[in-house]
NUPALO-232485 format. One line per field, with one value per atom (N, C-alpha, C): residue number from 0; residue in one letter; atom name; x, y, z. Coordinates in nm, 4 decimals. Example, Ala and Ser with C-alpha at 12.3 -4.5 7.8 and 13.67 -1.06 7.14 Angstrom:
REM residues 2
resi: (0,0,0,1,1,1)
resn: (A,A,A,S,S,S)
name: (N,CA,C,N,CA,C)
east: (1.3190,1.2300,1.3200,1.2850,1.3670,1.2900)
north: (-0.5690,-0.4500,-0.3300,-0.2250,-0.1060,0.0030)
up: (0.7800,0.7800,0.7800,0.7080,0.7140,0.7870)
***
This chain:
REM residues 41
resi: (0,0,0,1,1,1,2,2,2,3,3,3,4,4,4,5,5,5,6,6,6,7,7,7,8,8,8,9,9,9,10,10,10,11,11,11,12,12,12,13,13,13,14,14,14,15,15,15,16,16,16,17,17,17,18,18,18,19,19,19,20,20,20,21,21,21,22,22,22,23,23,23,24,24,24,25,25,25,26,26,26,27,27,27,28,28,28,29,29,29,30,30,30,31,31,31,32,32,32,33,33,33,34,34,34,35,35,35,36,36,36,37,37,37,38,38,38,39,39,39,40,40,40)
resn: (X,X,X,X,X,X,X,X,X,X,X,X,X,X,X,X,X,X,X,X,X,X,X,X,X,X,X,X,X,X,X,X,X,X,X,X,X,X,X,X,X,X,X,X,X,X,X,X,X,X,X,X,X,X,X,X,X,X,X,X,X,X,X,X,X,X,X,X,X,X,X,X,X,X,X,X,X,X,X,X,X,X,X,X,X,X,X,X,X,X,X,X,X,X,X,X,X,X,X,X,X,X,X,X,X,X,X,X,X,X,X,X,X,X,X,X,X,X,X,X,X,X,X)
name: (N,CA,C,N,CA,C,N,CA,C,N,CA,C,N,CA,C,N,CA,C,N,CA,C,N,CA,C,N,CA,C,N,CA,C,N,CA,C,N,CA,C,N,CA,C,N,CA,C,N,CA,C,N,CA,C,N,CA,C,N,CA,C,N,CA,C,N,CA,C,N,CA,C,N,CA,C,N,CA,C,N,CA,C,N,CA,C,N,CA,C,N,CA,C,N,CA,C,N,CA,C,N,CA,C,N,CA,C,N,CA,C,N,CA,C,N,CA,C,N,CA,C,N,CA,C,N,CA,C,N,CA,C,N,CA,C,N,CA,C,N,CA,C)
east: (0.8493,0.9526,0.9449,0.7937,0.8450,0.8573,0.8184,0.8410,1.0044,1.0742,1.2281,1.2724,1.2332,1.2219,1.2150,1.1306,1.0822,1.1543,1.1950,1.3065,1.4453,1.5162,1.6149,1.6374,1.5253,1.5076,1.4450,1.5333,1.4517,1.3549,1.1837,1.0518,1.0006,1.0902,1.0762,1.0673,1.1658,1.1762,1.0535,1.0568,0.9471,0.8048,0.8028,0.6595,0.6438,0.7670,0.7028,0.6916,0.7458,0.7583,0.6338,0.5327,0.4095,0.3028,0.3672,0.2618,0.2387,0.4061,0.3824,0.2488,0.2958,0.2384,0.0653,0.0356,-0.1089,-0.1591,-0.0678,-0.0877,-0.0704,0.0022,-0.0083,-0.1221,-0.1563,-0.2816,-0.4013,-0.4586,-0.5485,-0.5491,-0.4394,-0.4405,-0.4729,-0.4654,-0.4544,-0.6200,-0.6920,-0.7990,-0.9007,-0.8913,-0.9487,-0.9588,-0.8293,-0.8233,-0.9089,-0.9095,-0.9314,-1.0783,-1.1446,-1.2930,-1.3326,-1.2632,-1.2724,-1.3037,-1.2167,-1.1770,-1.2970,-1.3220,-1.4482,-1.5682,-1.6060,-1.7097,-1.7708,-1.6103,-1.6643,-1.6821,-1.6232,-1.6414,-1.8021,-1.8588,-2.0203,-2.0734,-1.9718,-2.0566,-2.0972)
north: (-1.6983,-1.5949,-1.5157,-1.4522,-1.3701,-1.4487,-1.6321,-1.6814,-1.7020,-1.6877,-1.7314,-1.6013,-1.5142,-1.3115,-1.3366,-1.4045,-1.3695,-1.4784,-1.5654,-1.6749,-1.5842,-1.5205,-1.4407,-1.3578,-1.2288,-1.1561,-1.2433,-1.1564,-1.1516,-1.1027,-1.1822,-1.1264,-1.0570,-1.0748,-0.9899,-0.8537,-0.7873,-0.6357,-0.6229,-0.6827,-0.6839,-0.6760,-0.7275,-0.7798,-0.6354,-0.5974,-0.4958,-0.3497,-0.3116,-0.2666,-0.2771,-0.3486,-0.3984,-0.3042,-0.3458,-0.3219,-0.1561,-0.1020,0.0335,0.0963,0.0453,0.1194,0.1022,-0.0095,-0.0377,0.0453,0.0569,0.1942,0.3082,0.3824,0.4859,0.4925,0.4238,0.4426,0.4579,0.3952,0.3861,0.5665,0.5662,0.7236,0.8287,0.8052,0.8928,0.8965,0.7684,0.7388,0.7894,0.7701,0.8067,0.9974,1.0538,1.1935,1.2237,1.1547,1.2373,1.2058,1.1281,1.0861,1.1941,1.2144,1.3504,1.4797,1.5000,1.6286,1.6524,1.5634,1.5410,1.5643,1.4239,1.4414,1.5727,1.6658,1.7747,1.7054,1.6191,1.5506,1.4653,1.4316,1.3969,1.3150,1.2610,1.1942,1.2815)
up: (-1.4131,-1.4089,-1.2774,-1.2802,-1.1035,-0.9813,-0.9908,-0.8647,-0.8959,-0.9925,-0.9319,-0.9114,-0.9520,-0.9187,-0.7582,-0.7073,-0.5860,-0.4937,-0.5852,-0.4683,-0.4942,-0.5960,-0.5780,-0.4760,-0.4791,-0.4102,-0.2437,-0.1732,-0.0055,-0.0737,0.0028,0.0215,0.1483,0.2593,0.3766,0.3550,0.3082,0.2634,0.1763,0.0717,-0.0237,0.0866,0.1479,0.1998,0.2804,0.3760,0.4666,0.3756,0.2251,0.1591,0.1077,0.0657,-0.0007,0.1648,0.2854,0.3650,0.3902,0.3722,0.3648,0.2691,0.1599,0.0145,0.0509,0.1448,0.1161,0.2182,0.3487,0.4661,0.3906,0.3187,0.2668,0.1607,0.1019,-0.0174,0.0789,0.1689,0.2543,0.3180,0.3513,0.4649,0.3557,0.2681,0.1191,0.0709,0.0444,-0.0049,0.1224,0.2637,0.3569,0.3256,0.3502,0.3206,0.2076,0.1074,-0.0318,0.0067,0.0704,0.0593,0.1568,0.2746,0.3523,0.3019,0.2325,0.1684,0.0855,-0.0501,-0.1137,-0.1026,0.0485,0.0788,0.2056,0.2115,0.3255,0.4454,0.5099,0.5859,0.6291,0.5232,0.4791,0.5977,0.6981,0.8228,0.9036)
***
């Protein structure tokens, strides 16, 4: 079912859409480990 989902749909958008979300979780998880650890380095 999601590979004919994913032959319907363009995966280009999808893909650079996937790359945002994993750049934004990262800048997020970096901060929060910051914030947390008081900057612990």
């Amino acid at each position: 079912m999601i590979e004919s989902l994913l032959r319907v749909l363009d995966w280009q958008p999808l893909y650079r859409l996937w790359e945002l979300i994993v750049i934004i979780v990262k800048f997020l998880w970096e901060l929060l480990r910051l914030l947390s650890g008081g900057g612990g380095q």
